[in-house]
N, C-alpha and C positions, 0 to 999 in steps of 0.2 A: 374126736375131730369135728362133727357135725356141730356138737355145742358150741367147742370154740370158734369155727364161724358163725354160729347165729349170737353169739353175744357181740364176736366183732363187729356184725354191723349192727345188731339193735346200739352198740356203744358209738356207731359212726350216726346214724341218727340221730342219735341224742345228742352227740358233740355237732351236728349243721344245726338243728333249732337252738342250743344252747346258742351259737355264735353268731347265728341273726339277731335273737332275742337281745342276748348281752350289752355287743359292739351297737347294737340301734340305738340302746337305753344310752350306753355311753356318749354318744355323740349327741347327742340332746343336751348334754351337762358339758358339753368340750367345745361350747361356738365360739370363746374371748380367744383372742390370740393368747398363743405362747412366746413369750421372748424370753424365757430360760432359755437354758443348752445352747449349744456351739451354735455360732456365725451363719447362715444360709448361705450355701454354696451357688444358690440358680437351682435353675430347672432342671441339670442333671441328674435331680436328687429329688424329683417331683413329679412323681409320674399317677396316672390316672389310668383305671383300667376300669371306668364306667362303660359296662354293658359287658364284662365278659361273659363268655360261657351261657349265653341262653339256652339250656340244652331242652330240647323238645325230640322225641325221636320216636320211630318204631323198631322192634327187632323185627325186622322185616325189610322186603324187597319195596314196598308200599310205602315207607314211610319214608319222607320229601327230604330231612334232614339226615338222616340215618344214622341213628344210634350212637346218642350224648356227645356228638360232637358240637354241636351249638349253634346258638345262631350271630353271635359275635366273635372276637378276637382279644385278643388281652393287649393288643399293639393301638391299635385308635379307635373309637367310638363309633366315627362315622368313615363308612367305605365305601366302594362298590368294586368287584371282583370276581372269578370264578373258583371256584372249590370241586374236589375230586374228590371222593368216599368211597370204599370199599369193603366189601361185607363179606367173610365164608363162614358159611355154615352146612352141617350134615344133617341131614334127615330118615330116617327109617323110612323104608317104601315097604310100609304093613305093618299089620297090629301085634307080629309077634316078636319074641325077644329075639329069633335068629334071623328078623328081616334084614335084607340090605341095605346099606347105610349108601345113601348117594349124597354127591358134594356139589352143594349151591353155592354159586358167586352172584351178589347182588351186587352194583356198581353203579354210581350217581355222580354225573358233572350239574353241580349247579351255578347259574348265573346269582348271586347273591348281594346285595343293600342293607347299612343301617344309614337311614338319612334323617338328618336333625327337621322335625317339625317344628320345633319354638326350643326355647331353652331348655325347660325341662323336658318334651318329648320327642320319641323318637319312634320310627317308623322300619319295620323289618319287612322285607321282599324276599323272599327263594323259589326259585323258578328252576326246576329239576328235570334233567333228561337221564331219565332210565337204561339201562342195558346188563339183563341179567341173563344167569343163563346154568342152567343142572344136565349134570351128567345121570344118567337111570342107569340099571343095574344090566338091560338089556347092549350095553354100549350105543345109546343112542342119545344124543343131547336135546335140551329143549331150551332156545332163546326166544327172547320177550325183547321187546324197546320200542320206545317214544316217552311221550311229557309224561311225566309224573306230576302230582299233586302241589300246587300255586298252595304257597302258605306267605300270610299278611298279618302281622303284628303290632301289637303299639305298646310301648313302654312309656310311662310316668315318673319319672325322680322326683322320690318324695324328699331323700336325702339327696344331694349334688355333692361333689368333690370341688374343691377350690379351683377358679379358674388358673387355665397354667402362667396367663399374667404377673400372677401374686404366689409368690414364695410362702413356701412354709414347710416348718420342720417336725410339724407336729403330726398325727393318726391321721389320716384320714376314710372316710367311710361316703359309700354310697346305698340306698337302699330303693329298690326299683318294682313297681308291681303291673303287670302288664296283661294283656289277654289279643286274642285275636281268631283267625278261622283259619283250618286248611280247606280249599274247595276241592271237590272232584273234577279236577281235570286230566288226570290218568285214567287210562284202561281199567277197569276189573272186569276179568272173564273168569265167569262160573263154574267154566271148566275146568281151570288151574288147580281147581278146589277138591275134583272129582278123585280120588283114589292115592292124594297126596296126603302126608301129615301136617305137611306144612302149607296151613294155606295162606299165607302169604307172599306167593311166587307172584305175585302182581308188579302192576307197574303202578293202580292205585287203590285205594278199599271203597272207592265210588259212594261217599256219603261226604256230607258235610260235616268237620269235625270244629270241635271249639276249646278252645285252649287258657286255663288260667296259669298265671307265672308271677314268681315272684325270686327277686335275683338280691345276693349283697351283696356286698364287698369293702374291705378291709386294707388299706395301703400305710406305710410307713418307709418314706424314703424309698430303697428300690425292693423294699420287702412286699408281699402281699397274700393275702387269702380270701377266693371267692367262694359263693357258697347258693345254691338254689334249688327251688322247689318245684315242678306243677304237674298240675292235672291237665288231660286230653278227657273229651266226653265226647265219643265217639257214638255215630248214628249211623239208623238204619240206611242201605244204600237202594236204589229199584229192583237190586236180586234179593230181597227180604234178607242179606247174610250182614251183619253188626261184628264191626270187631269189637275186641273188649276194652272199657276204658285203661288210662294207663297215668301211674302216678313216678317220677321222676325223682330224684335224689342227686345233689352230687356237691362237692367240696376238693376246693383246684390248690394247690399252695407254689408261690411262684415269686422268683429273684432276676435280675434283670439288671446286665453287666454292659458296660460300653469299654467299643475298642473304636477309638477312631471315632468316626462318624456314624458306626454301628451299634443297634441297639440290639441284643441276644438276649432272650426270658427263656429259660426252663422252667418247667412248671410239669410236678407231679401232683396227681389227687387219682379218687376214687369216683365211682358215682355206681347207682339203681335202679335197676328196673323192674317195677312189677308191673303186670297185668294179669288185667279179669279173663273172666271166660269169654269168644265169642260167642255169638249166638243166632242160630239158623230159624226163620219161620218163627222167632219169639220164645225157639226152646235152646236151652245150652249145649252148644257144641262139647263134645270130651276132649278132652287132650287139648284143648288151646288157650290155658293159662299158664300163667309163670313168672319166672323172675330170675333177674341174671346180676351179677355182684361183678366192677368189671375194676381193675387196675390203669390207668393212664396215664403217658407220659409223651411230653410235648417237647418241641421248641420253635423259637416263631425269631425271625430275625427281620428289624427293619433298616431302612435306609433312606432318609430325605421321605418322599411321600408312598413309598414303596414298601409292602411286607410280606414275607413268603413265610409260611407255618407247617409244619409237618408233626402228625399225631399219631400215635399208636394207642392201642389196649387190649388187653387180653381179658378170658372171664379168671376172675378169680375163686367163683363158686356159682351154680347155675343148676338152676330145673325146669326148662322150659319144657312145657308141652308135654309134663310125664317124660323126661328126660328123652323124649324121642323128637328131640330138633337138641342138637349141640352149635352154641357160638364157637369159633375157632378163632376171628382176632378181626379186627376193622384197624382201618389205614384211614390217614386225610393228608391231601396235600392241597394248601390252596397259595393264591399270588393276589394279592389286593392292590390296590390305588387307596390311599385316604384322601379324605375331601378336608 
């Protein structure tokens, strides 16, 4: 059973580089119009999903975005909106195998923007308020809340999708490479840290973090598949404690049906999370690397300049922390305005 999940995702790996690789090469050789095949019906049949899924995340209460839900929408490009996320996970309180397992809920409303800077660029804003909160084994709870970590983005289209102006019935592809910073603007207290396994019960990991990303995507008609990659390189914070850097994976596939005046996408995929060890005083903390394998399933519905998304995921295979922090499932509900 182990193998055959570690071949499923080293084969899911290989199948996200194969289909950036690929689909980029191809659209390089695909710019002359098509005027084969059937009649163009309009723009029911022309949809653009430039910028989906920026996924940047921590498995953690600290991280601004919270775990591979993203920094876009697969409904419009440019928005502004608030988003809802929700995190449980258990943790062992102690080093041994018969510690008790206490249950954490992370929880984030963020105020959220992608706003168009010129044609090709685009600008991401998340502005996160925290409220998290664990049950201990003593029946006593411990909650945390305020801002969480300001994370600022810029994305490049190197490839653009055809504006919705101009019909067309052929592939279309975008290809987007982006970077930015999260700052410390949430809390980190060092005490959260003290006799926890999980030390991520923060509101933020109080360092300056920097973010590479690179995003594709893949449309035909109302078919589509996205796909993206990056790295976080995460820094020391003024309590000398480093979280570890963290590298992302993920690949979204998604159809998109009108009833009416209504625009409905479902949209299943996968995505990955590893990380490093952290690291305290410049030596390595134990127990706080890993990697979690998650299943995800969406649907996002619009209407006129309005769109409401709801997400689920579960892990599908996971060792975080020397398997003493378990994910149990993350929620997203957000309401956007497009511009």
């Amino acid at each position: 059973m182990t193998n055959d999940l570690l071949n499923t995702r080293n084969l899911y790996r290989f199948f996200t580089l194969v289909c950036i690789g690929f689909y980029t090469g191809l659209s390089y050789g695909n710019d002359k119009p098509n005027i084969d095949g059937p009649t163009p019906s309009g723009c029911a049949t022309h949809i653009h999903y430039d910028g989906e899924y920026f996924d940047f995340c921590d498995t953690c209460g600290c991280g601004s975005s919270g775990g591979s839900m993203g920094y876009g929408t697969g409904l419009n490009n440019n928005f502004f909106g608030l988003r809802y996320i929700g995190q449980e996970y258990r943790s062992r309180d102690g080093i041994f195998a018969d510690s008790p397992w206490i249950t954490e809920n992370f929880n984030t409303i963020q105020a959220w923007a992608n706003l168009p800077i010129s044609k090709r660029i685009i600008a991401n804003v998340i502005v996160p308020f925290q409220f998290h909160n664990r049950s201990l084994p003593d029946n006593t709870e411990q909650t945390i809340s305020g801002l969480g970590d300001i994370s600022v983005l810029g994305f490049y289209n190197l490839i653009a999708a055809t504006p919705d102006s101009i019909v067309s019935i052929k592939p279309e592809h975008y290809f987007q490479l982006g970077g930015g910073i999260k700052m410390p603007t949430g809390k980190y207290d060092k005490a959260n840290n003290e006799g926890s396994v999980n030390p991520s019960f923060q509101l933020g990991n109080g360092s300056w973090d920097y973010v590479l990303a690179m995003n594709y995507g893949f449309t035909y008609r109302n078919w589509g598949i996205s796909t993206m990659a990056n790295y976080t390189i995460k820094t020391k914070n003024p309590k000398d404690y480093q979280f570890g850097n963290q590298l992302n994976l993920g690949i979204n596939a998604f159809k998109t049906y009108y009833i009416s005046d209504v625009a409905l996408t479902p949209i299943v995929g996968v995505s990955e999370e590893i990380y490093a060890s952290n690291r305290e005083l410049g030596i390595e903390v134990a127990h706080t690397k890993g990697d979690v394998f998650l299943g995800k399933l969406s649907i996002e519905a619009s209407y006129n300049r309005y769109s409401l998304g709801l997400t689920g995921m579960l892990p599908i295979s996971q060792n975080l922390n020397d398997d003493k922090v378990e994910l149990r499932n993350r929620v997203s509900v957000y309401m956007n305005i497009n511009l």
